[in-house]
N, CA, C and O atoms as a CHARMM CRD file, in Angstrom:
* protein
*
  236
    1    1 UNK  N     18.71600  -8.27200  42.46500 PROA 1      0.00000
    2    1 UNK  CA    18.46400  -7.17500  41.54900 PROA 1      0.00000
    3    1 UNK  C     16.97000  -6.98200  41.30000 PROA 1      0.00000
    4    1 UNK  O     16.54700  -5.82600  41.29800 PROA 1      0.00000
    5    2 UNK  N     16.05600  -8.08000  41.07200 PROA 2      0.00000
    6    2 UNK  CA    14.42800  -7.78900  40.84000 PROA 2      0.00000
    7    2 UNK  C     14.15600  -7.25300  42.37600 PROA 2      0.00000
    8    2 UNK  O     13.31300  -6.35700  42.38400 PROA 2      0.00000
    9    3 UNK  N     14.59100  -7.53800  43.46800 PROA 3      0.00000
   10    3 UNK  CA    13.86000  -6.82400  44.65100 PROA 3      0.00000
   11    3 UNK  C     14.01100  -5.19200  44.33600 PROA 3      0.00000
   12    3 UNK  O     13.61200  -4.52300  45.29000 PROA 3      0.00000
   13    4 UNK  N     14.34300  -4.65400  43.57100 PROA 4      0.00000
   14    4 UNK  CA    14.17500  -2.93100  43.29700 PROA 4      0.00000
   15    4 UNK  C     12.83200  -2.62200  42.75500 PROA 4      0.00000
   16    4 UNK  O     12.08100  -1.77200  43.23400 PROA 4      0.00000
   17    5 UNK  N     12.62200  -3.23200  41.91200 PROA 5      0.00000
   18    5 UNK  CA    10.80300  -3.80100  40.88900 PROA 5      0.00000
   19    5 UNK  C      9.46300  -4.21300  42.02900 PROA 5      0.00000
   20    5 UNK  O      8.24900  -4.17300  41.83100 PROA 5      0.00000
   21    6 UNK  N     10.22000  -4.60300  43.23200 PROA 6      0.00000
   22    6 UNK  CA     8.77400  -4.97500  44.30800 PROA 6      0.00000
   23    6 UNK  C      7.62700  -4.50900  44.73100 PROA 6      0.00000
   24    6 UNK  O      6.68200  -5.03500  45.31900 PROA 6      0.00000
   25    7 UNK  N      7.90600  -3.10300  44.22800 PROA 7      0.00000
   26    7 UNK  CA     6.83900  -1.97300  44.32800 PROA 7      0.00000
   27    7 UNK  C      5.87200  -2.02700  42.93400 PROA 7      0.00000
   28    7 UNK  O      4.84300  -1.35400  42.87300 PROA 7      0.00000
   29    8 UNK  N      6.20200  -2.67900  42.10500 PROA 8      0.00000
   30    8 UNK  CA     5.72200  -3.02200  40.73100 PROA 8      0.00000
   31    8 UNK  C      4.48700  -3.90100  40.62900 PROA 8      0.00000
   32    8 UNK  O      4.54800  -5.10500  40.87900 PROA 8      0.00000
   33    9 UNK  N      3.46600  -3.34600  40.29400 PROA 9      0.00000
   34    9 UNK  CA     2.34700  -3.73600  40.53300 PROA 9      0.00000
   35    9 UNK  C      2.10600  -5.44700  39.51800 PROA 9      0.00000
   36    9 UNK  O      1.17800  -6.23300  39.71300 PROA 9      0.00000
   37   10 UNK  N      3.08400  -5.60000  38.61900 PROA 10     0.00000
   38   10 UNK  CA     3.59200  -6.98000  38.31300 PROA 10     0.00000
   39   10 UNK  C      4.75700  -7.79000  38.49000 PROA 10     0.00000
   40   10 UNK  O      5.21000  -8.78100  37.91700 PROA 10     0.00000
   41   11 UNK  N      5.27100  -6.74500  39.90000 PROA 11     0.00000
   42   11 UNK  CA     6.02800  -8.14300  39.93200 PROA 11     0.00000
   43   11 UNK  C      6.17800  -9.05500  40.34800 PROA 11     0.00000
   44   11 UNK  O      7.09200  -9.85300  40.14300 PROA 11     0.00000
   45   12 UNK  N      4.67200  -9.17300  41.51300 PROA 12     0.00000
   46   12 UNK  CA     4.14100 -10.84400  42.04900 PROA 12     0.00000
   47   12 UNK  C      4.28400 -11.97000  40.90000 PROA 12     0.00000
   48   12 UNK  O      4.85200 -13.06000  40.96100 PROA 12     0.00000
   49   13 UNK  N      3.64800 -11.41200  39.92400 PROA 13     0.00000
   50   13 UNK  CA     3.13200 -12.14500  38.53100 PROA 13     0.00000
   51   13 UNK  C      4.36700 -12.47700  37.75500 PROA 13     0.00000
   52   13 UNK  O      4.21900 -13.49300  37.07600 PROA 13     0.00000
   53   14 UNK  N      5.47700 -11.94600  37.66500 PROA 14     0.00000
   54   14 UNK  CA     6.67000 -11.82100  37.21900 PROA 14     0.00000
   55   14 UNK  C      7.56500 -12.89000  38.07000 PROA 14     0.00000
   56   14 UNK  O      8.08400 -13.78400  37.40300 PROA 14     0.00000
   57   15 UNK  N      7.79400 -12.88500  39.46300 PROA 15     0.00000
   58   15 UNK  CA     8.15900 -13.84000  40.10100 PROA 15     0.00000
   59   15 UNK  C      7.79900 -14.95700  40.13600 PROA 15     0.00000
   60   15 UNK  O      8.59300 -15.88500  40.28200 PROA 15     0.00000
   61   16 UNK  N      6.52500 -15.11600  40.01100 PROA 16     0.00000
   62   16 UNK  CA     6.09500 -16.49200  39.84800 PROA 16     0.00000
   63   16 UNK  C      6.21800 -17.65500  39.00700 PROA 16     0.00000
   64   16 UNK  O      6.25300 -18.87300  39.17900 PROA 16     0.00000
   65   17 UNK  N      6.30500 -16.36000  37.43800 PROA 17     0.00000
   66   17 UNK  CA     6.17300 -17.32100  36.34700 PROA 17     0.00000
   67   17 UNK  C      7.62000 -17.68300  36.07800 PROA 17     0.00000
   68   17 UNK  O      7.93300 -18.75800  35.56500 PROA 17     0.00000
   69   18 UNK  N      8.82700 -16.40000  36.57500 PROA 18     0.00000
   70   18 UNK  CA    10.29600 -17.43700  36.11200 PROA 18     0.00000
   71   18 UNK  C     10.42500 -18.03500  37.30100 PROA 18     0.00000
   72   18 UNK  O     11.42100 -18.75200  37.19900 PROA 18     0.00000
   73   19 UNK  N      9.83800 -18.16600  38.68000 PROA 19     0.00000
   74   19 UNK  CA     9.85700 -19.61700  39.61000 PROA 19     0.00000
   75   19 UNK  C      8.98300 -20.41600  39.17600 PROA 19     0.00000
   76   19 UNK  O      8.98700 -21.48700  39.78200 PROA 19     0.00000
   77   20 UNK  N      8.29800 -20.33500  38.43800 PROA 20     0.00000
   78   20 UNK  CA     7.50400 -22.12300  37.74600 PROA 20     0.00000
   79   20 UNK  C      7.96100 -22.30800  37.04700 PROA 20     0.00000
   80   20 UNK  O      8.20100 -23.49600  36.83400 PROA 20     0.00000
   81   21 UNK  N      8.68900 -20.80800  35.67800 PROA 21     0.00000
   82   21 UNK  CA     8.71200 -21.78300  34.50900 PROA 21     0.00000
   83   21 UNK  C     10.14600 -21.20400  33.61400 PROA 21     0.00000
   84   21 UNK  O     10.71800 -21.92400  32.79500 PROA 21     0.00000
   85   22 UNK  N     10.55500 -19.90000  33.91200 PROA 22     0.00000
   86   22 UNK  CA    12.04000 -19.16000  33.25800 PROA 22     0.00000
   87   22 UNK  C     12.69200 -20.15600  34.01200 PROA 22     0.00000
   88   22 UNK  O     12.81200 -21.22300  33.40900 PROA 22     0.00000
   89   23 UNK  N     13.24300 -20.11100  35.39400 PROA 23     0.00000
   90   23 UNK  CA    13.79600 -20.50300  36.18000 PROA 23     0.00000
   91   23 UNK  C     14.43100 -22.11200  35.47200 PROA 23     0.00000
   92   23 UNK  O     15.64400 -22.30900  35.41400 PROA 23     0.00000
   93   24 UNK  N     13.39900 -23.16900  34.96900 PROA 24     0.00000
   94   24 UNK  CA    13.55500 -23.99900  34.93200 PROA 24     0.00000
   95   24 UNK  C     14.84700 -24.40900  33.60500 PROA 24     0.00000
   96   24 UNK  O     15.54700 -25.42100  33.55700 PROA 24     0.00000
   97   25 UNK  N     14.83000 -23.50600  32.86300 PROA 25     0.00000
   98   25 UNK  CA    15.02400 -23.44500  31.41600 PROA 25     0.00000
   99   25 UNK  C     16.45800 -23.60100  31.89000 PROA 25     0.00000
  100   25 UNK  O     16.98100 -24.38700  31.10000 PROA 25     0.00000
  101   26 UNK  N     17.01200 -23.36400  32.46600 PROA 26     0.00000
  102   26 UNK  CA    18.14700 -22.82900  32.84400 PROA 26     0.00000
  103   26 UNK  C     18.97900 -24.02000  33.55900 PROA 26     0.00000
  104   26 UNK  O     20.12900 -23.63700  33.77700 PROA 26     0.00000
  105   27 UNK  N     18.80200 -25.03500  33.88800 PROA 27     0.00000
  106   27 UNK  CA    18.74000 -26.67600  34.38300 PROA 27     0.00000
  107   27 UNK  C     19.01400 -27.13100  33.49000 PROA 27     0.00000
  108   27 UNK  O     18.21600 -27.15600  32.55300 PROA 27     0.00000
  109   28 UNK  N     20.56600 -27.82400  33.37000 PROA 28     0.00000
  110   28 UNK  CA    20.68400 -28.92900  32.80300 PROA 28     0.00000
  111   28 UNK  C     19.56300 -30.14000  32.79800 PROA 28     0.00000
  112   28 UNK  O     18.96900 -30.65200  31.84900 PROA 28     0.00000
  113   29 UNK  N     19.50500 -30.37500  34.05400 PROA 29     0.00000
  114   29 UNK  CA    19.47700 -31.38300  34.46700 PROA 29     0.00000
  115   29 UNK  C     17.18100 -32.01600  34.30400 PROA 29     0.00000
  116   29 UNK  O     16.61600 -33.09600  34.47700 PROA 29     0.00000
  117   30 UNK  N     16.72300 -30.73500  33.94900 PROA 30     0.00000
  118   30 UNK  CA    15.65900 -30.56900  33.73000 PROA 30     0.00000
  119   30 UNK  C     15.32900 -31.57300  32.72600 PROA 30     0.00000
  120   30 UNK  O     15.96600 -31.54100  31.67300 PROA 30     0.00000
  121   31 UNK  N     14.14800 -32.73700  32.94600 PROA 31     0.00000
  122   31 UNK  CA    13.70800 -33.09600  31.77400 PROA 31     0.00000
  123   31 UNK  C     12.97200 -32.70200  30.70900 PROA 31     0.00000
  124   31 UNK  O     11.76700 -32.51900  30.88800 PROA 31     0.00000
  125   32 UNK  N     13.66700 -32.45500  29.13600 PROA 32     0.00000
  126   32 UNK  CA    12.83500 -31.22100  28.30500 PROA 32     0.00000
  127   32 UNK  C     13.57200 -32.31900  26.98300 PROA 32     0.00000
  128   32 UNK  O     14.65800 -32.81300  26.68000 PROA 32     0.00000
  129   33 UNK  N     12.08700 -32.26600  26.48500 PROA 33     0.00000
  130   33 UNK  CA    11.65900 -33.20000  25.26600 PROA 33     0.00000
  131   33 UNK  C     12.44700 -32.52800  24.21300 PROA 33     0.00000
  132   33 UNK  O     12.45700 -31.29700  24.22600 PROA 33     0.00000
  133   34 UNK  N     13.32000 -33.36300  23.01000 PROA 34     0.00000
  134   34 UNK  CA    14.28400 -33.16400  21.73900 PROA 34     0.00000
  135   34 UNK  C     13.23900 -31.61500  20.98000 PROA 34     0.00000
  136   34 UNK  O     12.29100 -31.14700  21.61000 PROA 34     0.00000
  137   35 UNK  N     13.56700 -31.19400  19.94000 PROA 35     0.00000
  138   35 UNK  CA    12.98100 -29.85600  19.34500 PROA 35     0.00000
  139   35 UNK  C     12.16800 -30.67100  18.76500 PROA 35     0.00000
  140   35 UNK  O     11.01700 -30.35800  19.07100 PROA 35     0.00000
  141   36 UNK  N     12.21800 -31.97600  17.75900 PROA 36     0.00000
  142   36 UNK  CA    11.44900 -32.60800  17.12400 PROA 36     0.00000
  143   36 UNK  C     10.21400 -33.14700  17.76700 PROA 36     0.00000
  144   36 UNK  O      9.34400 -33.55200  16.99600 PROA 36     0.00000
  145   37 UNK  N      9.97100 -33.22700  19.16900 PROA 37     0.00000
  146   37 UNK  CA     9.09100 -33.21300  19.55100 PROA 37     0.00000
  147   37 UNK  C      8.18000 -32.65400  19.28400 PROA 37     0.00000
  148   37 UNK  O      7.16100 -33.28400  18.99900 PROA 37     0.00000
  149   38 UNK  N      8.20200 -30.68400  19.26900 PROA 38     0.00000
  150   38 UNK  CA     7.76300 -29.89300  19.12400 PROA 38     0.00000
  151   38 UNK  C      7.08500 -29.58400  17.36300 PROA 38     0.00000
  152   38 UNK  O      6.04500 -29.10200  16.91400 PROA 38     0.00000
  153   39 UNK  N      8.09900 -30.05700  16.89000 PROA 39     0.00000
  154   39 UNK  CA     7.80800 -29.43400  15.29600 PROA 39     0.00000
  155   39 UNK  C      6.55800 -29.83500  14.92700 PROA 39     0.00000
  156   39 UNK  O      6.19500 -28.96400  14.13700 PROA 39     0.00000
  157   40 UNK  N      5.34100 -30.95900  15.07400 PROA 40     0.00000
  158   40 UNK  CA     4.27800 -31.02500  14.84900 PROA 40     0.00000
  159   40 UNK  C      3.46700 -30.32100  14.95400 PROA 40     0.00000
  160   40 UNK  O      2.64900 -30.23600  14.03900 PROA 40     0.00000
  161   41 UNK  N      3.32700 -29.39600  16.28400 PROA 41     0.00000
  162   41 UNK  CA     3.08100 -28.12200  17.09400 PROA 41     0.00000
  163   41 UNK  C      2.99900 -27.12600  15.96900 PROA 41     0.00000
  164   41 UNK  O      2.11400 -26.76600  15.19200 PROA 41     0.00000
  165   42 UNK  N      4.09200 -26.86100  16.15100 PROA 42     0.00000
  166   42 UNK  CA     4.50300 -25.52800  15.30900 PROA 42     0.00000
  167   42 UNK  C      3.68900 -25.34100  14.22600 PROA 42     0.00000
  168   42 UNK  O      2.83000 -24.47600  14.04900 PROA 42     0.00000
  169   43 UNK  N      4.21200 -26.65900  13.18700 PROA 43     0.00000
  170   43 UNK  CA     3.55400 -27.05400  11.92900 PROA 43     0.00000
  171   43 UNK  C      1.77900 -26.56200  11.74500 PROA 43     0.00000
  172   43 UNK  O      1.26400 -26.03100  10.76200 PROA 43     0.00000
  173   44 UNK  N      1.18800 -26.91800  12.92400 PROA 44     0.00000
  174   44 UNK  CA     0.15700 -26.78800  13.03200 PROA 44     0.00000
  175   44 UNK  C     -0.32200 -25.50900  13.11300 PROA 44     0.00000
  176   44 UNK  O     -1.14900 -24.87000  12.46200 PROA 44     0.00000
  177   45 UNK  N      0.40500 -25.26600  14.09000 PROA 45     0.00000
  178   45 UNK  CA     0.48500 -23.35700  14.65400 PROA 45     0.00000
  179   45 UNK  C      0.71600 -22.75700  13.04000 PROA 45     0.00000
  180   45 UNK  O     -0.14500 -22.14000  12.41300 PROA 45     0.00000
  181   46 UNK  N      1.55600 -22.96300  12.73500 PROA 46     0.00000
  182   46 UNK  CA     1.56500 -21.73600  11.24100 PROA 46     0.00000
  183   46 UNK  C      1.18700 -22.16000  10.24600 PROA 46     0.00000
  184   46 UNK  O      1.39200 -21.50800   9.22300 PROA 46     0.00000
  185   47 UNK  N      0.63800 -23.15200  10.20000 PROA 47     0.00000
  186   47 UNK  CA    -0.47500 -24.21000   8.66900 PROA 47     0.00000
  187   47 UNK  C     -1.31700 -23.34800   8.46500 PROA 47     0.00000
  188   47 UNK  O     -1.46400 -23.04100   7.28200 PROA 47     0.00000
  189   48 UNK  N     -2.30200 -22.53100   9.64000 PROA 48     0.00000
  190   48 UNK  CA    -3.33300 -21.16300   8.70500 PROA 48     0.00000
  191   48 UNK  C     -3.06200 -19.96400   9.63900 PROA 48     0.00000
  192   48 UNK  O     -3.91400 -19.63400  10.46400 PROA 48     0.00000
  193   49 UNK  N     -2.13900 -19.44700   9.54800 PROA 49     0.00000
  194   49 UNK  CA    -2.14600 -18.12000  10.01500 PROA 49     0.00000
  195   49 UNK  C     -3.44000 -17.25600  10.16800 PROA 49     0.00000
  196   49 UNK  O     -4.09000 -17.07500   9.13800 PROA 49     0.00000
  197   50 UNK  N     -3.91100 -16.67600  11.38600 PROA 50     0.00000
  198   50 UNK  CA    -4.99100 -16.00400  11.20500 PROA 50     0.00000
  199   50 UNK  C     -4.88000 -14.72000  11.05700 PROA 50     0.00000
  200   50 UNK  O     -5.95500 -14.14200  10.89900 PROA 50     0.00000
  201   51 UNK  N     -3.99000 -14.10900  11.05400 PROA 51     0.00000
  202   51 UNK  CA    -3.83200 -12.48400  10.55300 PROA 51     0.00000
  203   51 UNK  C     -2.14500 -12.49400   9.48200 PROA 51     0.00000
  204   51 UNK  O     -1.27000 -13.14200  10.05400 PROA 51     0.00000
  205   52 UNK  N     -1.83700 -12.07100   8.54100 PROA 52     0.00000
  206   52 UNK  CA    -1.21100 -12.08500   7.75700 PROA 52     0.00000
  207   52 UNK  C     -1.35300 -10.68400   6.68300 PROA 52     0.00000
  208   52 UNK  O     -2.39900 -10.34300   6.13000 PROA 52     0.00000
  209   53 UNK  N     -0.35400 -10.16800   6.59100 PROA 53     0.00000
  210   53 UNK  CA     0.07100  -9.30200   5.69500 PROA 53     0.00000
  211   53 UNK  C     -0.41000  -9.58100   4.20400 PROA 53     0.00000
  212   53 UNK  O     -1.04100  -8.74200   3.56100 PROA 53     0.00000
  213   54 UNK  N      0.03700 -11.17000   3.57500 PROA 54     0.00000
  214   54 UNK  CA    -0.43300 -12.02900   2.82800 PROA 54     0.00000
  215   54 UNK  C     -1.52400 -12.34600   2.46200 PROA 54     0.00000
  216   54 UNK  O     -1.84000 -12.53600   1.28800 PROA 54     0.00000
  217   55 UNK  N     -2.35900 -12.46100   3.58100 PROA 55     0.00000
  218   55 UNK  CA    -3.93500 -13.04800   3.35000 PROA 55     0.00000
  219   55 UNK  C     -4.77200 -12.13600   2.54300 PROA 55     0.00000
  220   55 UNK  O     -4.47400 -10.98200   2.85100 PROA 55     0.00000
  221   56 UNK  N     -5.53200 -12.16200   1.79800 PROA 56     0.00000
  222   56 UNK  CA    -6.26400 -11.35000   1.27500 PROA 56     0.00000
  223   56 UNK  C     -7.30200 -10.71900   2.55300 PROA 56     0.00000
  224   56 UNK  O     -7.94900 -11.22700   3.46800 PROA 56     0.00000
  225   57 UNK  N     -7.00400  -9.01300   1.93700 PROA 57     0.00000
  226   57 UNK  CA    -8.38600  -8.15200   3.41400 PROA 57     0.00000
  227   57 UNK  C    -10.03800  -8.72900   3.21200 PROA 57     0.00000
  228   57 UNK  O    -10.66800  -8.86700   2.16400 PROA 57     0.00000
  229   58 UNK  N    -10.44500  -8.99100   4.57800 PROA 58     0.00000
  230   58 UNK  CA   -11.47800  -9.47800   4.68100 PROA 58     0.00000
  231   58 UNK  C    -12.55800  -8.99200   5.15900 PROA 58     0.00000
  232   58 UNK  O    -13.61300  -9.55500   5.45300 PROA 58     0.00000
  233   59 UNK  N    -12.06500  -7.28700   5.26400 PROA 59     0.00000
  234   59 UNK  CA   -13.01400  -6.32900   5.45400 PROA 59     0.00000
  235   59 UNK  C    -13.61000  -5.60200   4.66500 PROA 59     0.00000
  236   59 UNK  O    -14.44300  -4.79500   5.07800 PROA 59     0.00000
C-alpha cells in the first residue's frame, strides 16, 4: 500500500524511519525497557515547560 506514496518527495525518509524504528514497535519479541524506566525522562521533560498557556507572557 505505501508503494502508491513513492513519488512522494518524503517517502525515502518515511521508509526508513518505520524500517529502523515504527517497524520495531510492533515485535513482541523486541527488547523494550518497563514504562518506569522512562518516567524519570518525562518527569524531567515537563518539570519546566518552555512555552505554556500558564506561564506568565514574557514579551
Amino acid at each position: 500500500m505505501r508503494d502508491r506514496y513513492r513519488d512522494h518527495p518524503h517517502w525515502q525518509a518515511c521508509a526508513d524511519f518505520c524500517g529502523g524504528y515504527d517497524q520495531n514497535s510492533f515485535d513482541p519479541r523486541y527488547d523494550t525497557p518497563p514504562l518506569e524506566f522512562f518516567e524519570p525522562m518525562v518527569r524531567r521533560v515537563f518539570s519546566s515547560p518552555k512555552h505554556s498557556i500558564y506561564l506568565p507572557d514574557e514579551g
